[in-house]
C-alpha positions in Angstrom: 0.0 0.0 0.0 1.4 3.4 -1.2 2.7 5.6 1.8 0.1 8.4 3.1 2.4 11.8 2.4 -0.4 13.8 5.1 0.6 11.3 7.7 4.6 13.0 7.9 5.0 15.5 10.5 4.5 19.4 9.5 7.4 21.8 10.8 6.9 22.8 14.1 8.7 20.3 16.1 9.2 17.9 13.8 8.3 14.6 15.6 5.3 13.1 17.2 6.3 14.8 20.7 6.0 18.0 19.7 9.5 18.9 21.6 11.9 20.9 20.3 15.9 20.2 20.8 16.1 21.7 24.7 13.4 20.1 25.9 14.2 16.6 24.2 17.8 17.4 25.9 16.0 17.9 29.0 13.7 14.8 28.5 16.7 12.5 27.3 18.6 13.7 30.6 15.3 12.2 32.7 15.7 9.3 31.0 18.9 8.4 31.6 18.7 9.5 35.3 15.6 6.9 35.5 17.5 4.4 33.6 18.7 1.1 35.9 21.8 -1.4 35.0 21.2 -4.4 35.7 23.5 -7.8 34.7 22.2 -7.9 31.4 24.8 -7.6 28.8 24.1 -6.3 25.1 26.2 -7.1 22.1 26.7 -3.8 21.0 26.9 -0.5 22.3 24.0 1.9 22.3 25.2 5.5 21.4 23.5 9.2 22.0 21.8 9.8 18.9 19.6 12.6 19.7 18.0 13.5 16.2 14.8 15.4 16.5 13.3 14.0 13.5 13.7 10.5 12.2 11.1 8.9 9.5 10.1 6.0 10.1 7.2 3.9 8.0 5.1 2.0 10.3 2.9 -1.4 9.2 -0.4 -0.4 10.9 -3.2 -3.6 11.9 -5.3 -4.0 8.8 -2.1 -2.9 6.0 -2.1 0.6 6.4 1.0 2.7 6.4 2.0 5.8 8.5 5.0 7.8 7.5 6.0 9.8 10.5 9.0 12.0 12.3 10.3 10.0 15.6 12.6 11.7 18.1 15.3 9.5 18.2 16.9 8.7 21.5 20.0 6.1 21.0 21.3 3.8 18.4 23.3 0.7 17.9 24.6 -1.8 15.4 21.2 -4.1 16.2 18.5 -1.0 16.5 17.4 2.2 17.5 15.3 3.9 20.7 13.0 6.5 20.1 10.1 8.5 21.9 6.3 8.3 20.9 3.3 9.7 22.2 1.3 6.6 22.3 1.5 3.0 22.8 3.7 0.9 19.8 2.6 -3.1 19.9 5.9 -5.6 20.0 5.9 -7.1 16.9 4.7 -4.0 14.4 6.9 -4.0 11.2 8.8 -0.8 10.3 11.4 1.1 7.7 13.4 3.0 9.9 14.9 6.2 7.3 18.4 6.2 9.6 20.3 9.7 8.7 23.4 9.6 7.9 26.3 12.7 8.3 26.0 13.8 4.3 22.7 14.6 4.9 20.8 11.4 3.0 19.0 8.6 4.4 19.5 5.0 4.4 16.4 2.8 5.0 16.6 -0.3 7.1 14.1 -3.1 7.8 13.2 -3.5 11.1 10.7 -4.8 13.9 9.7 -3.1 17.4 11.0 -5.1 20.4 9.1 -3.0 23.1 7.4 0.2 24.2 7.4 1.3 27.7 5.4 4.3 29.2 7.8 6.7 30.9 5.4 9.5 31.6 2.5 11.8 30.1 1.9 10.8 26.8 5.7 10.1 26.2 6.6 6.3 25.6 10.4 4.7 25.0 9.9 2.6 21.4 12.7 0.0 21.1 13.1 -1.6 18.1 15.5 -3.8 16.4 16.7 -4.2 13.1 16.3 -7.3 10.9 20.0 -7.0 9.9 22.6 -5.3 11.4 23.7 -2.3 10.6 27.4 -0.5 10.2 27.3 2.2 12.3 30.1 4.0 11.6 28.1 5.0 8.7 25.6 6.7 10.4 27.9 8.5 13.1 31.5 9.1 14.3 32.9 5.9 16.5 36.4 6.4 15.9 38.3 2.7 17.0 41.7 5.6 17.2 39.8 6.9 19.9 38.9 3.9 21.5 35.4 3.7 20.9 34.2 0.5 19.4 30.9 -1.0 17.9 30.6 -4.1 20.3 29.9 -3.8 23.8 30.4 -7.0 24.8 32.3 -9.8 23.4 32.1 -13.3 24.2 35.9 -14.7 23.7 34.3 -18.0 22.9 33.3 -15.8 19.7 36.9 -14.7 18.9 38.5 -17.4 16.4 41.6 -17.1 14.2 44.8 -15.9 14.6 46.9 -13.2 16.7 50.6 -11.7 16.1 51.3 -9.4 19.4 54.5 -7.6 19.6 55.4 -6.3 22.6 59.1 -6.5 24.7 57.5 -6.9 28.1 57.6 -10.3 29.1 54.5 -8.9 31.9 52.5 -7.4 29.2 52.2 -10.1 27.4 51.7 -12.7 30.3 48.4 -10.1 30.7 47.4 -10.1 27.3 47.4 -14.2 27.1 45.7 -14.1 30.2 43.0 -11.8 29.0 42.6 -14.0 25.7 42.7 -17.2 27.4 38.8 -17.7 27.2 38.7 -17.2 23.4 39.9 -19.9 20.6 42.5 -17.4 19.1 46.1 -19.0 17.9 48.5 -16.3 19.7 52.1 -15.4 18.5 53.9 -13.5 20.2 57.4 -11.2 19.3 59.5 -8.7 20.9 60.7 -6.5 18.3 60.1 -5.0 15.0 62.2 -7.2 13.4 60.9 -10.2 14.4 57.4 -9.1 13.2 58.2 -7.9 9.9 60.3 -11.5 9.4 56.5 -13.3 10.3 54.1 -11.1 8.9 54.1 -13.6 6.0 52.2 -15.8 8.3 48.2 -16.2 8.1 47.8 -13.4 11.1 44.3 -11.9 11.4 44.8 -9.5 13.3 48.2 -7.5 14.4 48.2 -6.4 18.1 51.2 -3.7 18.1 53.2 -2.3 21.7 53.9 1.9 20.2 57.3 1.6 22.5 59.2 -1.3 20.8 63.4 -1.6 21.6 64.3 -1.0 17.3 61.4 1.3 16.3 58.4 2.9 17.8 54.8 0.9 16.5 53.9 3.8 14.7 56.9 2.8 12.2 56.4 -0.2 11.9 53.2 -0.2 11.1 54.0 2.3 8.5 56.7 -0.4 7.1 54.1 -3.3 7.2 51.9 -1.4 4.8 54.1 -0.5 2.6 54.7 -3.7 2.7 51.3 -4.7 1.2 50.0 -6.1 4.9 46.3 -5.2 5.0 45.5 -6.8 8.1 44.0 -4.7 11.2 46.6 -3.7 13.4 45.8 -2.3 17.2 48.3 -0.3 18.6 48.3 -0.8 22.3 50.3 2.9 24.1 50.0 5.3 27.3 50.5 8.0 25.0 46.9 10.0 24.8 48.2 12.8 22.9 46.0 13.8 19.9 49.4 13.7 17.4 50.2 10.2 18.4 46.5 9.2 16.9 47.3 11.5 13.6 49.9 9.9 13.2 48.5 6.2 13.7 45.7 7.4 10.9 47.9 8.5 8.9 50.1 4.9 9.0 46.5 3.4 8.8 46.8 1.9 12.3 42.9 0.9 12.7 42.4 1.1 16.3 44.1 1.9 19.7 44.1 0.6 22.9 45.3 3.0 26.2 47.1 1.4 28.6 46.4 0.0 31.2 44.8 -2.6 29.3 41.8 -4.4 30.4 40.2 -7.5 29.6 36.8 -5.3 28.2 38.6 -3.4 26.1 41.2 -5.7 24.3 38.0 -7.8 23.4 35.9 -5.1 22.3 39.2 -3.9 20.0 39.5 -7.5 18.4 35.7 -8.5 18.0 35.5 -4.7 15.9 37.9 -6.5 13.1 36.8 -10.3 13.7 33.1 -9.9 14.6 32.3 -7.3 12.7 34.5 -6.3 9.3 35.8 -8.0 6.5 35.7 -12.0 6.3 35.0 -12.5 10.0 31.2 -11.6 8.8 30.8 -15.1 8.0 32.9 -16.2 10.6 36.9 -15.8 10.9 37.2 -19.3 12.1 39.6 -21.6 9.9 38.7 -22.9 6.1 39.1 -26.4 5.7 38.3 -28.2 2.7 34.8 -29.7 2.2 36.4 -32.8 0.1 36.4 -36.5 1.4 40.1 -38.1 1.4 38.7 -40.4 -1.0 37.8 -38.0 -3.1 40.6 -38.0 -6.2 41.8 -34.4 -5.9 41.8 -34.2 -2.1 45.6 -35.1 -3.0 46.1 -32.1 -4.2 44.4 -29.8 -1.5 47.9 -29.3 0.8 50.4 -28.3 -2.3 47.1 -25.9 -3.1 47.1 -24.5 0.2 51.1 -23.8 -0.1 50.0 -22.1 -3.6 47.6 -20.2 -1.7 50.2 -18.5 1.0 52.5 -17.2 -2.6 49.0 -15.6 -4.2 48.3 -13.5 -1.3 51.9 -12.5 -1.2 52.0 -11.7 -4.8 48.6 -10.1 -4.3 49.1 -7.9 -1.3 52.6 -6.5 -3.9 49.9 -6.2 -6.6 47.1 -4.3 -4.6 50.1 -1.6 -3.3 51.3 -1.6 -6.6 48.2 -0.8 -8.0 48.2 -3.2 -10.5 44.5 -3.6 -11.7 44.9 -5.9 -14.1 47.8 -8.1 -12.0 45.4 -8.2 -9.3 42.4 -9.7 -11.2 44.8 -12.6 -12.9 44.9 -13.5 -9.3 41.1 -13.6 -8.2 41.0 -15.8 -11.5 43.4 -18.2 -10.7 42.2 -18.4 -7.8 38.8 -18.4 -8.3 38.8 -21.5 -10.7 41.0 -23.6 -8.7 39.2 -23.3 -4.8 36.5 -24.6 -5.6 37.5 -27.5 -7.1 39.6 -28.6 -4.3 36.6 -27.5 -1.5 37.2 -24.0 -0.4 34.0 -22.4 -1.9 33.9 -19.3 0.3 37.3 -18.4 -1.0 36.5 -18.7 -4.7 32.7 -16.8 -3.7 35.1 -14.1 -2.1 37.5 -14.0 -5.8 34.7 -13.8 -7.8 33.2 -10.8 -5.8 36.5 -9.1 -6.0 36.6 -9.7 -10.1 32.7 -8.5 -10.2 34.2 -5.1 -8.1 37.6 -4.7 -10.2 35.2 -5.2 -13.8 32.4 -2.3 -12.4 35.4 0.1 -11.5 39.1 -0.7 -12.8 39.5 0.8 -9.3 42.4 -0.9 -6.5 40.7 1.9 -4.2 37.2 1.0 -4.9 37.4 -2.3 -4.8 39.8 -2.5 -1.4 36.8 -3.5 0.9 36.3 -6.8 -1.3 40.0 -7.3 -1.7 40.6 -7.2 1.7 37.6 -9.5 1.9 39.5 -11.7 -0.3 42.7 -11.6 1.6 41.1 -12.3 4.9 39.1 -15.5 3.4 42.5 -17.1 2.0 44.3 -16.2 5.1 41.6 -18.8 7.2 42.3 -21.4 4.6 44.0 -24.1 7.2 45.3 -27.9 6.9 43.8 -30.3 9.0 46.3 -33.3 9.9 45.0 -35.5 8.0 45.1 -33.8 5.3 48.8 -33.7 5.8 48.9 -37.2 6.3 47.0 -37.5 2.7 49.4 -35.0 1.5 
């Protein structure tokens, strides 16, 4: 049924509370002061998001459509709190029209959870969206200023592989300690050197110490780059000075950690790279191939795997190189041999990075699939008995 254009919200206010910005300031000030904790722990943060207009398309009983301005009150990755005048049933079907910082609107499917009366006529709408959403495109959560998507993390989640490079014997006793609970393969180095010499190795995510005995982190993060290493890194630092995190963006250092650390925090910094971007969207647990032993080719699978380690080498060069055309020969190759030997998500992720590279001859605008790419080859593991076949 079309939308009812007299049902959106004319000037004045500009929501259905008919409160202008002070007093929702006020209002969202009461609300938080009446607000109780509690042990219950949600999966991602819930930020201020104090718009005084939202549109949202509401499924009315009987199929009817209202197209309204909501005062918004929070927002996370999984949904959005606003303020209604009147009751909203658990279960009503919406469009939320989320605003985003260039002034446009993204519209995302989504359900209300709950409505509670607070006071008046003014009720607290929860609702949740059907898929979750990125928030950073909607507002500013900068991981370089510690500030992260996930509020809590479940280590059990946490799968893949760690490189942490830090000289202090104590700080990394900690850091194990803190990681012990999750299923994460940690390496650990003391120097620069050392890193640069492994970064070869299927590594997830880089955890980076800024004071290092042969160069600061900042450094060699910058050398690891140039390097053609797209991995995350986290730098961990007691520096808080705002230059220290210009220079970390500028060596594209993705997110940093103050010291001290805590347990919280170093899982909130991980899960934003492995829970949330890039291949860990599908999981960042290890690939193994989906072929019997019996199966003819399953001979071949370890030599492939070894193959595997040399393409993303060559392709990392390739992608810093700019090399357009190098870098699709190797989404071919390897899209027509992973499959074959049972690694369909990696030849799903080279075909979407050929698809990207076709629609715009672009190493820039295709990097999110690319990196995609990278990340799905890098969780290609052998099993031992596939060695033993081998």
């Amino acid at each position: 049924m079309a939308v009812n254009p007299g049902n959106v919200q004319p000037g004045g206010s500009g929501n259905t509370i008919r409160l202008r910005e002070a007093e929702l300031l006020a209002l969202n000030k009461e609300l938080d002061a009446a607000s109780t904790g509690g042990d219950f722990k949600r999966r991602t943060v819930r930020w201020d998001f104090l718009k005084g207009s939202v549109r949202i398309e509401v499924s009315q009983p009987g199929g009817a459509i209202t197209n309204l301005r909501y005062a918004a009150r929070n927002l996370s990755s999984d949904g959005v709190g606003i303020l209604h005048r009147s009751y909203v049933h658990a279960g009503t079907g919406c469009n939320v029209y989320l605003p985003k910082p260039d002034g446009t609107e993204t519209a995302v499917a989504a359900t209300v959870m709950r409505c509670k009366h607070f006071k008046g006529l003014i009720h607290e709408v929860g609702i949740k969206f059907k898929k979750a959403i990125n928030i950073r495109d909607f507002m500013s959560v900068d991981p370089l200023e510690g500030r992260f998507t996930l509020e809590y993390v479940d280590p059990a989640r946490l799968t893949g592989s760690l490189l942490y490079i830090d000289d202090s014997p104590m700080d990394r006793r900690l850091v194990r300690h803190f990681l012990k609970d999750t299923s994460l393969n940690v390496a650990a180095v003391e120097t620069a050197a050392e890193a640069i010499a492994r970064v070869k190795e299927p590594f997830d995510v880089l955890l980076i110490d800024n004071d290092l005995p042969d160069m600061p982190g900042t450094q060699l993060a910058e050398v690891l780059r140039n390097a053609g290493v797209t991995q995350p890194m986290i730098m961990i630092t007691a520096d808080k000075r705002i230059t220290l995190k210009e220079v970390a963006r500028g060596v594209k250092i993705n997110a940093i950690v103050q010291k001290p650390v805590n347990q919280e925090k170093l899982l909130q910094a991980i899960g934003e790279f492995l829970l949330l971007d890039g291949a860990a969207n599908e999981g960042a647990g290890a690939l193994y191939t989906t072929l019997k032993t019996e199966e003819p080719t399953h001979q071949f699978v370890a030599e492939f795997i070894e193959e595997l380690r040399a393409f993303v080498i060559k392709l990392q060069q390739q992608i810093q190189a700019e090399d357009v055309q190098g870098v699709r020969r190797q989404c071919y190759q390897i899209r027509g041999a992973a499959p074959t030997l049972g690694f369909g998500p990696v030849g799903d992720a080279a075909e979407a990075a050929m698809v990207m590279l076709d629609a715009t001859a672009s190493i820039t605008e295709s990097s999110k699939t690319l990196r995609h790419l990278i990340g799905t080859c890098m969780r290609v593991k052998v099993r031992d008995d596939t060695r033993k076949a081998a």
